[in-house]
N, CA, C and O atoms as a MOPAC input file, in Angstrom:
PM7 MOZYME 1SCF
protein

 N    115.51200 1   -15.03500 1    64.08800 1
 C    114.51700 1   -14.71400 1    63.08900 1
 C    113.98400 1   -16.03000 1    62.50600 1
 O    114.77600 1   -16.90000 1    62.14300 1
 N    112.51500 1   -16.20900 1    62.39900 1
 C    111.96000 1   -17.35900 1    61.59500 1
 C    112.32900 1   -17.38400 1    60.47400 1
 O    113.17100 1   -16.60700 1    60.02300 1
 N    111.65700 1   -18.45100 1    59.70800 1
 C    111.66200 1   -18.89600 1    58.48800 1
 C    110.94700 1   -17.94300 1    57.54600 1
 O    111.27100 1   -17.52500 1    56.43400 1
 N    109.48600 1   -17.63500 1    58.58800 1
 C    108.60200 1   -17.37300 1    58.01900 1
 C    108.76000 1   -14.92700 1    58.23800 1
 O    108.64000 1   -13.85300 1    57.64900 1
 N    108.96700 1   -15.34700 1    59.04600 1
 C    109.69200 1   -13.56700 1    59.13500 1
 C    110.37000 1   -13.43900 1    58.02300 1
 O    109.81500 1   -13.22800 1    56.94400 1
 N    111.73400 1   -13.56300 1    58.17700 1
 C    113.43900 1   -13.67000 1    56.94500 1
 C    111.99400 1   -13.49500 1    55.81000 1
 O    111.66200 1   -12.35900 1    55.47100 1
 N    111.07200 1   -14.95300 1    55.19900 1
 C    110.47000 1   -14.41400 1    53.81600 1
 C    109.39100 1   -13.84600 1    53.60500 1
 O    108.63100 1   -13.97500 1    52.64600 1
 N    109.28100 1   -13.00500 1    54.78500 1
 C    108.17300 1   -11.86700 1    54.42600 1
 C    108.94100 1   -10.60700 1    54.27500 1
 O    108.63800 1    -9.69400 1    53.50800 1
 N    110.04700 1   -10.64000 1    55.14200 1
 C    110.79700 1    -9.29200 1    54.93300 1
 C    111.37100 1    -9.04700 1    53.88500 1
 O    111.73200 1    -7.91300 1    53.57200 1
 N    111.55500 1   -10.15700 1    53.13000 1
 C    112.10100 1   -10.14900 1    51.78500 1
 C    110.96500 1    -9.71300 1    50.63700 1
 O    111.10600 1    -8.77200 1    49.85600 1
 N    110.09400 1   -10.38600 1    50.69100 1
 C    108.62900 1    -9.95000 1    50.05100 1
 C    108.45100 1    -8.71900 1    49.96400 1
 O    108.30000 1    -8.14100 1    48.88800 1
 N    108.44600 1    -8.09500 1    51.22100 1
 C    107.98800 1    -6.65700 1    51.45300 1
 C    109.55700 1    -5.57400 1    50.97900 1
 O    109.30600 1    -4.42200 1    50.62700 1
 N    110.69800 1    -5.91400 1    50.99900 1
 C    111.71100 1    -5.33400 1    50.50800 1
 C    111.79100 1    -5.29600 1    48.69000 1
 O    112.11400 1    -4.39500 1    47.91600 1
 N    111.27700 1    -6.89500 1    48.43800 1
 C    111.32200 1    -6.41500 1    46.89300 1
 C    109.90600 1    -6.21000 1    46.40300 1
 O    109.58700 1    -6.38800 1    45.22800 1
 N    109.05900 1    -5.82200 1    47.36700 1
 C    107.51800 1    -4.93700 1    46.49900 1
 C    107.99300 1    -3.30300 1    46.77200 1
 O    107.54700 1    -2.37400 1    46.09800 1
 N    109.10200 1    -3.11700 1    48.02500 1
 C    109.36700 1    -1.84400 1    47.91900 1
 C    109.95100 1    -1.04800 1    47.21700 1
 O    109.76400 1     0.14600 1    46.98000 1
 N    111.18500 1    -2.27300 1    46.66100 1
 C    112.37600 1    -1.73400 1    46.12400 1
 C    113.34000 1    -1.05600 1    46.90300 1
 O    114.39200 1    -0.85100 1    46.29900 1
 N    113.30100 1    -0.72900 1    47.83800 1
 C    114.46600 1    -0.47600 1    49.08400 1
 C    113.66900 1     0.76800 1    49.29500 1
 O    114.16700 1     0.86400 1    50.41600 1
 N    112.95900 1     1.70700 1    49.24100 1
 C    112.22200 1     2.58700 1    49.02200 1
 C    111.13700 1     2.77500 1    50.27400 1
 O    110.57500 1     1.68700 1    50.40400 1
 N    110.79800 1     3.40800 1    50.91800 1
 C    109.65600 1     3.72100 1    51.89600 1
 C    108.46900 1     3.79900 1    50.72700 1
 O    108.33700 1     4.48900 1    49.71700 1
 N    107.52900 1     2.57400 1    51.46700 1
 C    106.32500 1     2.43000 1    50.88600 1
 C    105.58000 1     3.25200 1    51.01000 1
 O    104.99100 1     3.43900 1    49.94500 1
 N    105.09300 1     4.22600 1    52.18200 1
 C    104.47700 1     5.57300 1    52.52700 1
 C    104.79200 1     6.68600 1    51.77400 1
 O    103.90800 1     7.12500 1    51.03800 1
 N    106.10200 1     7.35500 1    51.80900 1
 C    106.04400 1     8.76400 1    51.34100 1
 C    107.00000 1     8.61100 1    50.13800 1
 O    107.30500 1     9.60000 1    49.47100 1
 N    107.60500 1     7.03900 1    49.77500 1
 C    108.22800 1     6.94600 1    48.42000 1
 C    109.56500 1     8.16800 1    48.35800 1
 O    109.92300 1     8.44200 1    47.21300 1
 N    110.07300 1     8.67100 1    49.14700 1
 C    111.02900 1     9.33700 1    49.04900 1
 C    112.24000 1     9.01000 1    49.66400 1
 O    113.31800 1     9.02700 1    49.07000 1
 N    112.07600 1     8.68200 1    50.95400 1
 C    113.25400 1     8.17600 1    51.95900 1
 C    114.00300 1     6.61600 1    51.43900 1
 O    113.67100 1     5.83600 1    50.54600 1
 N    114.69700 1     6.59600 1    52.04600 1
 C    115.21500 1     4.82500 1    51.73300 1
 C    114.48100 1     3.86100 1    53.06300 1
 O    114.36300 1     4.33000 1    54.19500 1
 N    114.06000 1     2.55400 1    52.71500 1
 C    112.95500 1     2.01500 1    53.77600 1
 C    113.87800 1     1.24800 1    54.34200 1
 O    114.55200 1     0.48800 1    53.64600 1
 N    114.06500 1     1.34500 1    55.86500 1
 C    114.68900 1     0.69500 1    56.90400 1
 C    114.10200 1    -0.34200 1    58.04300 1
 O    114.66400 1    -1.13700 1    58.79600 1
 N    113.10200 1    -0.08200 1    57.89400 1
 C    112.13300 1    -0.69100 1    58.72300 1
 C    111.05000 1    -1.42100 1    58.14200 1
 O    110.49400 1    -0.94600 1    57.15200 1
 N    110.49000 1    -3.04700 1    58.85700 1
 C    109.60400 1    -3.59000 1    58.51500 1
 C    108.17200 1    -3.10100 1    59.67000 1
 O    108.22900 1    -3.56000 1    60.81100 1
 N    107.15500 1    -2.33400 1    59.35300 1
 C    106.00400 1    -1.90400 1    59.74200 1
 C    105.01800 1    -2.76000 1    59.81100 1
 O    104.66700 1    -3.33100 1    58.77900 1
 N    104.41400 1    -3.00500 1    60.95700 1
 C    103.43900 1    -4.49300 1    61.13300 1
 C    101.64900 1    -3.23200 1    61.06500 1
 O    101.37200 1    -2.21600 1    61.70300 1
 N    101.15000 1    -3.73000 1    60.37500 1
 C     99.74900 1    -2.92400 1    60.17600 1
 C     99.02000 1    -3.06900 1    61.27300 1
 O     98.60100 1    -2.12600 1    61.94500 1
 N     98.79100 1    -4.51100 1    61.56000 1
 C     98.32900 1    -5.03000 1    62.83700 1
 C     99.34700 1    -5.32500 1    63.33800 1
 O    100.12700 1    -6.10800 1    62.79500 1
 N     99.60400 1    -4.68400 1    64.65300 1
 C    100.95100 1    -5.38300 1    65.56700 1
 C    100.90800 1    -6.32700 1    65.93800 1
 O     99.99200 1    -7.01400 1    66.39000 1
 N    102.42800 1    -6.54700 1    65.71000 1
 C    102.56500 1    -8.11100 1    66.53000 1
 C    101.69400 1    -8.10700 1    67.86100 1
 O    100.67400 1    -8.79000 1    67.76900 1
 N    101.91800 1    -7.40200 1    69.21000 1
 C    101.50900 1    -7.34700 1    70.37700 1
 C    100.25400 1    -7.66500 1    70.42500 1
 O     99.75300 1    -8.07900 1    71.47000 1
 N     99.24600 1    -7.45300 1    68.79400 1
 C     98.23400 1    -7.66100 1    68.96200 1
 C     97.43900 1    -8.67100 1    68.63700 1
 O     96.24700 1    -8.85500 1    68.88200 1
 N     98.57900 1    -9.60300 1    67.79400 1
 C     98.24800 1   -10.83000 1    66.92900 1
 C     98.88800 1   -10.97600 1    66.10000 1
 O     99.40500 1   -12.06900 1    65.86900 1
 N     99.11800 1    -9.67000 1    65.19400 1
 C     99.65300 1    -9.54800 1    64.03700 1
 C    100.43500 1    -9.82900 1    63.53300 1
 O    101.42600 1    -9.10400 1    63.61500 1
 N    100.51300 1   -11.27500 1    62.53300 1
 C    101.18700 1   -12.50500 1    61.98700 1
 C    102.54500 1   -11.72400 1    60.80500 1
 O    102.57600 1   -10.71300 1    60.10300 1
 N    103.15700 1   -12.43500 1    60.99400 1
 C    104.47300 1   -12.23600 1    59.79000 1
 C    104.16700 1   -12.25600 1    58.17500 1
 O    104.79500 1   -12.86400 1    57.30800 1
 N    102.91500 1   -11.33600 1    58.01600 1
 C    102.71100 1   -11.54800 1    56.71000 1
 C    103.26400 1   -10.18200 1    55.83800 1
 O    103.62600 1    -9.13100 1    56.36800 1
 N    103.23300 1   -10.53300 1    53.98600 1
 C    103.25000 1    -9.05100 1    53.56600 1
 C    102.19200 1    -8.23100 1    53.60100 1
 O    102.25000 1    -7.04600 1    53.92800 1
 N    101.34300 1    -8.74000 1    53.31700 1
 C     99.78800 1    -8.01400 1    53.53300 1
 C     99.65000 1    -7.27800 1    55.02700 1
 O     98.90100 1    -6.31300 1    55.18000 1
 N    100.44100 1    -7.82900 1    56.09800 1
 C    100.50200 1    -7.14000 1    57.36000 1
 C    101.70100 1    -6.32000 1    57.36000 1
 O    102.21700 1    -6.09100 1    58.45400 1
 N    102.22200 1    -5.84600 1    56.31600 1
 C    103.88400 1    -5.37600 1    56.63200 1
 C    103.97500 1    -4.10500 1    55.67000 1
 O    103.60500 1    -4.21400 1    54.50100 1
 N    104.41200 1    -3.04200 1    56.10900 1
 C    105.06500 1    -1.68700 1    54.90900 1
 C    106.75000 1    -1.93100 1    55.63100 1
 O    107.27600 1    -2.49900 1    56.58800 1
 N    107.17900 1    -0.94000 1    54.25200 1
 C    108.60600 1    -1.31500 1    54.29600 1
 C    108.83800 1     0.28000 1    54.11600 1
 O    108.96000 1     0.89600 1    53.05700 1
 N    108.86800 1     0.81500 1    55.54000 1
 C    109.00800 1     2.30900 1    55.51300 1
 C    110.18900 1     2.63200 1    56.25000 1
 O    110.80000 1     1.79800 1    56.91800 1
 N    110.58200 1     4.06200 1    56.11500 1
 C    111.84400 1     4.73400 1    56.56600 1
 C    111.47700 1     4.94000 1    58.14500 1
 O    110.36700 1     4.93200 1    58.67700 1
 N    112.49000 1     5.08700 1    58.59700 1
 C    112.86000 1     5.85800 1    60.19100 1
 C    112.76000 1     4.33100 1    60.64100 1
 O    113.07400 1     3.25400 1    60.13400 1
 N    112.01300 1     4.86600 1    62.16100 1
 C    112.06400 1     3.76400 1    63.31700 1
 C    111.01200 1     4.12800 1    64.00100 1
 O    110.35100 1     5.11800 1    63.68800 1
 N    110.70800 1     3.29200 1    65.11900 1
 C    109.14900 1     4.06800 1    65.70600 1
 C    109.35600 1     5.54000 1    66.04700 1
 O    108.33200 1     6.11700 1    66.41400 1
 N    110.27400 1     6.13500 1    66.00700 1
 C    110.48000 1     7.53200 1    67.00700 1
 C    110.53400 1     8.30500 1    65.86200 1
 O    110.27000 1     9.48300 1    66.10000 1
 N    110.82200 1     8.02400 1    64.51600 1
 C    111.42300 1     8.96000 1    63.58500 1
 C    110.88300 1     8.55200 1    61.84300 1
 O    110.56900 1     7.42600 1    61.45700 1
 N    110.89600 1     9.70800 1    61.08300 1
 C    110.35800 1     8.73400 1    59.62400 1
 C    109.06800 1     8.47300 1    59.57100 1
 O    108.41800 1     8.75000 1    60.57900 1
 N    108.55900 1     8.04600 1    58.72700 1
 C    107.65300 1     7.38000 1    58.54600 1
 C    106.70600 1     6.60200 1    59.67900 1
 O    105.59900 1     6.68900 1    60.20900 1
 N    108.02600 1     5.70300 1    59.68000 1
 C    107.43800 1     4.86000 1    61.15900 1
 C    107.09600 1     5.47200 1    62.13400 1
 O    105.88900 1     5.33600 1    62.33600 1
 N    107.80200 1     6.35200 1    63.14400 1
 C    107.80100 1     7.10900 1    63.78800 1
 C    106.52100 1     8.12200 1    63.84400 1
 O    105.78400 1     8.09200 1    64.82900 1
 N    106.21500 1     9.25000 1    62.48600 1
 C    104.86500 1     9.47500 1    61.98500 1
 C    103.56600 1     8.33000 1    62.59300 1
 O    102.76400 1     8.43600 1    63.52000 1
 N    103.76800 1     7.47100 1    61.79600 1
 C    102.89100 1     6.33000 1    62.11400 1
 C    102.51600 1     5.65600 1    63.84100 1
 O    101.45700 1     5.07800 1    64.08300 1
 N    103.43800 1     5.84900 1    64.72200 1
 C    103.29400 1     5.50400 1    65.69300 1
 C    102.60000 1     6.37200 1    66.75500 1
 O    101.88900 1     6.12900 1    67.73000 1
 N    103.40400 1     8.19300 1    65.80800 1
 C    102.40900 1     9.38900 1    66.73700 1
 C    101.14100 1     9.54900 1    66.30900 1
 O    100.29400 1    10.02000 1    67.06800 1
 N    100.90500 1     9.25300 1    65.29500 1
 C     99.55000 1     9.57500 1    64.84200 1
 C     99.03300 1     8.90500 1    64.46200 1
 O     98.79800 1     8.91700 1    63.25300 1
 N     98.33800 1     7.47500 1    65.67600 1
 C     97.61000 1     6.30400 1    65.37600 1
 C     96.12500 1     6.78800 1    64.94200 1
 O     95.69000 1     5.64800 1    65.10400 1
 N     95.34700 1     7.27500 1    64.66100 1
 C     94.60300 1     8.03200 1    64.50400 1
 C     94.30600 1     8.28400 1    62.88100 1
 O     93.49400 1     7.67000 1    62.18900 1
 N     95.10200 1     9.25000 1    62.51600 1
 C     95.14100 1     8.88100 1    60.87300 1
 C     95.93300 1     8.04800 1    60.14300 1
 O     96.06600 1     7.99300 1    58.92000 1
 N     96.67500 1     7.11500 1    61.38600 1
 C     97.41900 1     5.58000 1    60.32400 1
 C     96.42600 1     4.88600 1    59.58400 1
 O     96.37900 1     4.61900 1    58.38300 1
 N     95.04600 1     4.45800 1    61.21900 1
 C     93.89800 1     3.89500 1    60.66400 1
 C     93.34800 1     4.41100 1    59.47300 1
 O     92.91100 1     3.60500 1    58.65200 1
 N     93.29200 1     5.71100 1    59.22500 1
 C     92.77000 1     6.09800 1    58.27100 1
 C     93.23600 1     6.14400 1    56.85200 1
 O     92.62000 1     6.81200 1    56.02200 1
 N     94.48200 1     5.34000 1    56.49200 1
 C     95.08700 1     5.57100 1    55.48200 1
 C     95.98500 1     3.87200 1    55.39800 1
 O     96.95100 1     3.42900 1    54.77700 1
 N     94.98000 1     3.32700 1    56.42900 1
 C     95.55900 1     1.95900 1    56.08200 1
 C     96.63200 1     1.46900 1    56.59400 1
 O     96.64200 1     0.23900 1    56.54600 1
 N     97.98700 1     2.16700 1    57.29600 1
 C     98.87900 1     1.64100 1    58.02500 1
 C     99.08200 1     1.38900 1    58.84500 1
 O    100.27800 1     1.17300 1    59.04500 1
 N     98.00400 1     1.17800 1    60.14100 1
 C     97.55700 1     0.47800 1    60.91600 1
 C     96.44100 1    -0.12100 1    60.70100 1
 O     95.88400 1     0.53800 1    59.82300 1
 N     95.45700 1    -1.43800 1    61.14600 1
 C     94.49800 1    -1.78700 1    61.20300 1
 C     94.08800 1    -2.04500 1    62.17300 1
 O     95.05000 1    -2.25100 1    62.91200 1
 N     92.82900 1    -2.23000 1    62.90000 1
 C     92.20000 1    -2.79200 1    64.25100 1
 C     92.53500 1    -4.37400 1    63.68600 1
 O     92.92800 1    -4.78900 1    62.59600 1
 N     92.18300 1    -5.04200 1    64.96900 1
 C     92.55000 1    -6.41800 1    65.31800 1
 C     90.98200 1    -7.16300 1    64.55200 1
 O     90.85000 1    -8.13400 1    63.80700 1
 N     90.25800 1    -6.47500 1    64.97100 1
 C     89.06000 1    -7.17100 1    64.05200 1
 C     88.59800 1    -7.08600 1    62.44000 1
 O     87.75500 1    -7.84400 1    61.96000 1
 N     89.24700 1    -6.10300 1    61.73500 1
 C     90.02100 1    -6.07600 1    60.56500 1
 C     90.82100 1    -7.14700 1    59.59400 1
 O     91.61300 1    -8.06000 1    59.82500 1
 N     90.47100 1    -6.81800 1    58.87800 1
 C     91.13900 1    -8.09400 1    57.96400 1
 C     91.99000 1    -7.60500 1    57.37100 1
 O     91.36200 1    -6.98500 1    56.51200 1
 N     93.45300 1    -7.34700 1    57.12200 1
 C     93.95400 1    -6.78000 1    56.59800 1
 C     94.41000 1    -6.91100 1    55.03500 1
 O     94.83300 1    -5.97400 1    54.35800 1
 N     94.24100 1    -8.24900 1    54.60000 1
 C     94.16100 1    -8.71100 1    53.53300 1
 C     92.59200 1    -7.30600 1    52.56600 1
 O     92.51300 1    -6.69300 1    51.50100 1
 N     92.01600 1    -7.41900 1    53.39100 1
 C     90.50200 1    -6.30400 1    52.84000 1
 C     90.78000 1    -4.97300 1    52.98700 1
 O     90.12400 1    -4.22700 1    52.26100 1
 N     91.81200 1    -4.31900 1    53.95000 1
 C     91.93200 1    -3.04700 1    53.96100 1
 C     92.90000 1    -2.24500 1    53.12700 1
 O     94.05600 1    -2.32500 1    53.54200 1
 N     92.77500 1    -1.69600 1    52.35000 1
 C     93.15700 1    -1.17500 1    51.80700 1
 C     94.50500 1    -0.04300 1    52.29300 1
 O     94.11000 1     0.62700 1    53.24700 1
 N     96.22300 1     0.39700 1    51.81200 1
 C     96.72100 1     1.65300 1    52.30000 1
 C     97.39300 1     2.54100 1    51.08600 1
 O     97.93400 1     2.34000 1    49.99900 1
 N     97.15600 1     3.25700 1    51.63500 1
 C     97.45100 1     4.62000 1    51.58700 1
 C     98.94900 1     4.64400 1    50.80800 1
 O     99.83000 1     4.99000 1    51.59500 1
 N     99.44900 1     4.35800 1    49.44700 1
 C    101.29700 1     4.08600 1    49.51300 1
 C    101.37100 1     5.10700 1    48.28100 1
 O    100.34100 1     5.06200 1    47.60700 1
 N    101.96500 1     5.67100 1    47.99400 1
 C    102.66600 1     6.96500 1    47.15700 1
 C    103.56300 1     6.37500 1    46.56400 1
 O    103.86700 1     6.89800 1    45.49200 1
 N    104.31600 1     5.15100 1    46.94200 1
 C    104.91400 1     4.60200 1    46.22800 1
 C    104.54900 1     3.40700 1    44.68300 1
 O    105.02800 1     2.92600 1    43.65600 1
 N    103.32500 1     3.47500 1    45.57900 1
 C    102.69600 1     2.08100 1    44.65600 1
 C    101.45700 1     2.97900 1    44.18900 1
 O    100.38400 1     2.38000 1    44.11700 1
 N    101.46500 1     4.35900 1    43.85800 1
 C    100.52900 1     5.11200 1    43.48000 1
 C     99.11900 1     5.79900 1    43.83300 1
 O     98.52500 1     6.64800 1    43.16800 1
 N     98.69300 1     5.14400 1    45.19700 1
 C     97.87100 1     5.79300 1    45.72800 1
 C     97.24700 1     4.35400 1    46.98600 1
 O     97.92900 1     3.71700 1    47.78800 1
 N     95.89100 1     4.26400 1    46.72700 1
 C     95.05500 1     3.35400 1    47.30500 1
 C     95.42000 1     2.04000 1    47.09800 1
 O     94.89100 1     1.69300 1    46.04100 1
 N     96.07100 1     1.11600 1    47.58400 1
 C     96.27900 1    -0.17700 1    47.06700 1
 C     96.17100 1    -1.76300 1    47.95100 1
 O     97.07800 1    -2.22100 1    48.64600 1
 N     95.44600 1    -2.11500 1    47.81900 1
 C     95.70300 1    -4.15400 1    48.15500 1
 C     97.12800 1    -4.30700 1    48.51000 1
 O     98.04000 1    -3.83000 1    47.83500 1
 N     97.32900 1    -5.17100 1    49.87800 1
 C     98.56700 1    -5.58700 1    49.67200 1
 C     97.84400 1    -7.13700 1    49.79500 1
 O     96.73100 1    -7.45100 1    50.21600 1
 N     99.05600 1    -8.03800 1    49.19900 1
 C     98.67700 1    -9.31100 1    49.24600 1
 C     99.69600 1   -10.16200 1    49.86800 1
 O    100.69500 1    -9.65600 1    50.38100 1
 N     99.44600 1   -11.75900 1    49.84400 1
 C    100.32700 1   -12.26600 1    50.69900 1
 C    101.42200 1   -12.50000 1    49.91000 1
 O    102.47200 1   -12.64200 1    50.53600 1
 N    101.48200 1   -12.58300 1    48.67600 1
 C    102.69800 1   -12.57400 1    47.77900 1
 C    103.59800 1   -11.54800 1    47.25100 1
 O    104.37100 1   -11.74000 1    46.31200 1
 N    103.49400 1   -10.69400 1    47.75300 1
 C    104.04600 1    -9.51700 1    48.14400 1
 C    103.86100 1    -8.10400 1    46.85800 1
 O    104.51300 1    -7.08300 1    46.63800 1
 N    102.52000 1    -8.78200 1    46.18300 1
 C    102.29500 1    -8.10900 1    45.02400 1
 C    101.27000 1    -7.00300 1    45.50200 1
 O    100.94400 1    -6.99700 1    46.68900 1
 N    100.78800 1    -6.13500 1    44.69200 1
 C     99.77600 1    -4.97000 1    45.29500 1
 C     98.47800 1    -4.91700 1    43.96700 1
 O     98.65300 1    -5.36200 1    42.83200 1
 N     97.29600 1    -4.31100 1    44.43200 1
 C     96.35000 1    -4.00000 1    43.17600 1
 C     95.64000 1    -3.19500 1    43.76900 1
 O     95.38700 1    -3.18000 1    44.97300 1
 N     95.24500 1    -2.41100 1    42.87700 1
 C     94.28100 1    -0.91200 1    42.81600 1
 C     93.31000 1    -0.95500 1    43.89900 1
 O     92.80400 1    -2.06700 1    44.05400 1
 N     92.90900 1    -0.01900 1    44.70600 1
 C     91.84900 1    -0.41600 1    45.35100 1
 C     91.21000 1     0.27400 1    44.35000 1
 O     91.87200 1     1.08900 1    43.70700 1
 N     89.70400 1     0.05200 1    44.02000 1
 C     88.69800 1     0.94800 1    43.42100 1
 C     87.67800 1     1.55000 1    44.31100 1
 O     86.81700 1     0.69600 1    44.52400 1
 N     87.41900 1     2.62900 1    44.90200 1
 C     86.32400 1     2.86100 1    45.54000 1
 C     85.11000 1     2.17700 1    45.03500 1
 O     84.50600 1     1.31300 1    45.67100 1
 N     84.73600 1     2.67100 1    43.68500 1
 C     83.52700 1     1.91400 1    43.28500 1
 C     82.85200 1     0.73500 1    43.51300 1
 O     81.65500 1     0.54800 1    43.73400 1
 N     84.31000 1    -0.48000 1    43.38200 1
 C     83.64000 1    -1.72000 1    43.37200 1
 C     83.99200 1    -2.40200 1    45.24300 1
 O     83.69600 1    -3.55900 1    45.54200 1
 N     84.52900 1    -1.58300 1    46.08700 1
 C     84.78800 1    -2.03800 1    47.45200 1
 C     83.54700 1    -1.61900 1    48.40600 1
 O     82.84200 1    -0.61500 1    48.30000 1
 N     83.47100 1    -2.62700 1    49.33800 1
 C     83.01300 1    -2.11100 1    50.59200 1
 C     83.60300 1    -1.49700 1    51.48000 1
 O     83.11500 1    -0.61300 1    52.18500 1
 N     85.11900 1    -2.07800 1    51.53000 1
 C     85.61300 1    -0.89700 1    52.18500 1
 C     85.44800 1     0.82800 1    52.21000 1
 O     84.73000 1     1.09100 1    51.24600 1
 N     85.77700 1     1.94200 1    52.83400 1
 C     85.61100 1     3.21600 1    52.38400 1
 C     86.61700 1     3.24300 1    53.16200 1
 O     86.89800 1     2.26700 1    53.85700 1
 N     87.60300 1     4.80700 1    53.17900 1
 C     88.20700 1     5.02900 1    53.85000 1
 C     87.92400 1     5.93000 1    54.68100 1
 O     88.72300 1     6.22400 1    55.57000 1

């Protein structure tokens, strides 16, 4: 494990609180890459949820069968995407939210974004 992995996973564990960032109910076991690695997708928190299961099961698992409405709720992104700009979908962190590289979160507002979902 990098330097730079080890302190993103840590980032993304204490914005979770040990907690699945998605459905806020389960305990979060897994680090979730928005943009996959396979696809580029760098060791950041802004690229990372800290959700339950594994790809097959949980959250994650959810997320992997149904790439389709991940995009749509932010827990996946396309590669030409900025993920720092896209906004997800977390129940834990109250609804629509920013993730950032410091492992902090903020409101998305429909009003004032270009994004839409």
């Amino acid at each position: 494990m990098t330097a730079q992995e080890q302190k993103v996973r840590l980032l993304t564990k204490w914005r979770s609180g040990g907690m699945c960032e998605v459905c806020a109910v389960q305990r979060a076991t897994t680090f979730h890459h928005r943009l996959p690695e396979g696809q580029g997708g760098p060791w950041r928190s802004a690229n990372g949820l800290h959700v339950c299961g594994d790809g097959t099961v949980g959250c994650h698992g959810w997320i992997e069968h149904h790439r389709a409405r991940a995009y749509e709720r932010g827990w996946l992104v396309h590669s030409w995407d900025d993920f720092y700009a896209v906004p997800a979908l977390l129940r834990l962190h109250g609804g629509w939210v920013y993730l950032h590289w410091d492992g902090k979160t903020t409101t998305y507002d429909r009003r004032t974004s270009v994004w839409a979902p």
